[in-house]
C-alpha angles and dihedrals in degrees: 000000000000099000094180097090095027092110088058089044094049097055100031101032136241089269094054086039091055088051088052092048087046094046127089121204127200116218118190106195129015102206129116095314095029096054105055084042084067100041088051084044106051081042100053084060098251105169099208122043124173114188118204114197142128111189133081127238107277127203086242095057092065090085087069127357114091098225094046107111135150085244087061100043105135106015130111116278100226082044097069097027078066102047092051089048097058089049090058097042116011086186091057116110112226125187115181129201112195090196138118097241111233127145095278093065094035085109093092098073104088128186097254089075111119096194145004128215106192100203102157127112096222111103086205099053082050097059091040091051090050102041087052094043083048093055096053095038100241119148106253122197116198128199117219128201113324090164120106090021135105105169111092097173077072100070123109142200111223160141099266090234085064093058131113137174090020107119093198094047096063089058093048083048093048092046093035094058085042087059094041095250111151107183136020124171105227132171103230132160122220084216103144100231126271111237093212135196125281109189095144113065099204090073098035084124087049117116108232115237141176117185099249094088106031095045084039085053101049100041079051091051093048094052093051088052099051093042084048084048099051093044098062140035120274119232085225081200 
C-alpha cells in the first residue's frame, strides 16, 4: 500500500481521496500565495496539477515563496514547482505554461477543469481568469492583496462583495459588477496596509512583502479547494 498519502485517508476517507487523485486543478501564478497553493495541493494528493507562470526565481522571492532557493535562482518558476511536485508524488500529472496569461492565451483553460486557483497580481489576468472560469462553470478561487501586511489570523474566506479593507478587492468589486459577475469566492485580510520603508530607490514601486500572509493564504486557498473538491463529483474530462 501507498502510505504517503494513509493520514489523509485515514480523515477524509478512500472514496474523497479517489475524487482528489482523479481531480485536476488548475494554479495561475506560483508566487508567494501560488506556490503554497501547489505544494497543499500535491500534498493533499490531488492527481492532476497544471501550473500557469511566467517569471523566473528571483533572489528577492526568497523572503517568502516556498520554491525560492538559492539553488532555483534563476529557473522557471513552473519548472521547479514541477519538479517538487513530482518529489512529493511521482504519480502526480503536472502540465506547465510558461506564459503571461491575457485573453489571447485564455484558450488554455478547457472544460474539463474541476477547479480554478486565481494567484496572479494583475487586476486584468484576473478578470480575465474569472470571466473565463465563469463561462465554463468551473469553481474559481482568487487571491486579493497579501503585500504590506504581516498579520495572517487576519485572513478571511469570503464572497468578494462582502470584502473591506482590502485595496485590490475594490477594484475586483468595481470590474466584476461591470462584467455582470455577481460572486466570487476570494481569500482577503482586513489588515489595514503596512506603509513600509523605501530607502532604495531602485524598488520604491515595489510592494513590500514577509512570508506569514501570503504562505497563510495559499495553504487557506488550497483547503477550501480540496473540501469543495471532496464534497462534489469530478468531470474527469
Amino acid at each position: 500500500m501507498d502510505d504517503r498519502f494513509l493520514r489523509t485517508k485515514m480523515l477524509i476517507g478512500d472514496y474523497n481521496f479517489k475524487k482528489l487523485s482523479n481531480s485536476k486543478v488548475m494554479v495561475f501564478g506560483i508566487g508567494g500565495v501560488g506556490g503554497y497553493v501547489a505544494e497543499g495541493l500535491a500534498r493533499s494528493g490531488v492527481g492532476h496539477i497544471i501550473l500557469i507562470d511566467n517569471d523566473k526565481v528571483d533572489r528577492t522571492n526568497i523572503n517568502r515563496q516556498i520554491i525560492a532557493l538559492n539553488s532555483t535562482v534563476g529557473k522557471n518558476k513552473t519548472d521547479v514547482m514541477e519538479e517538487r511536485i513530482k518529489d512529493i508524488n511521482p504519480n502526480a500529472v503536472v502540465e506547465k505554461h510558461n506564459i503571461f496569461f491575457l485573453a489571447k492565451n485564455s484558450d488554455i483553460i478547457k472544460p474539463n477543469i474541476d477547479y480554478i486557483v486565481d494567484a496572479v497580481d494583475t487586476i486584468s489576468a484576473k478578470i480575465e481568469i474569472i470571466v473565463k472560469a465563469n463561462e465554463f462553470k468551473i469553481p474559481v478561487i482568487s487571491s486579493m492583496g497579501t503585500g504590506k501586511k504581516m498579520s495572517p489570523e487576519l485572513l478571511e474566506i469570503d464572497d468578494i462583495y462582502n470584502t473591506s479593507k482590502c485595496p485590490l478587492a475594490k477594484v475586483m468589486r468595481h470590474e466584476l459588477r461591470k462584467r455582470g459577475i455577481k460572486s466570487l469566492k476570494v481569500v482577503y485580510s482586513k489588515e489595514e496596509p503596512l506603509n513600509g520603508y523605501f530607502d532604495i530607490e531602485q524598488y520604491k514601486k515595489t510592494i513590500p512583502s514577509c512570508m506569514f500572509v501570503p504562505a497563510a493564504a495559499g495553504i487557506i486557498i488550497s483547503s477550501a479547494v480540496v473540501r469543495d473538491l471532496i464534497t462534489k463529483e469530478v468531470n474527469n474530462g
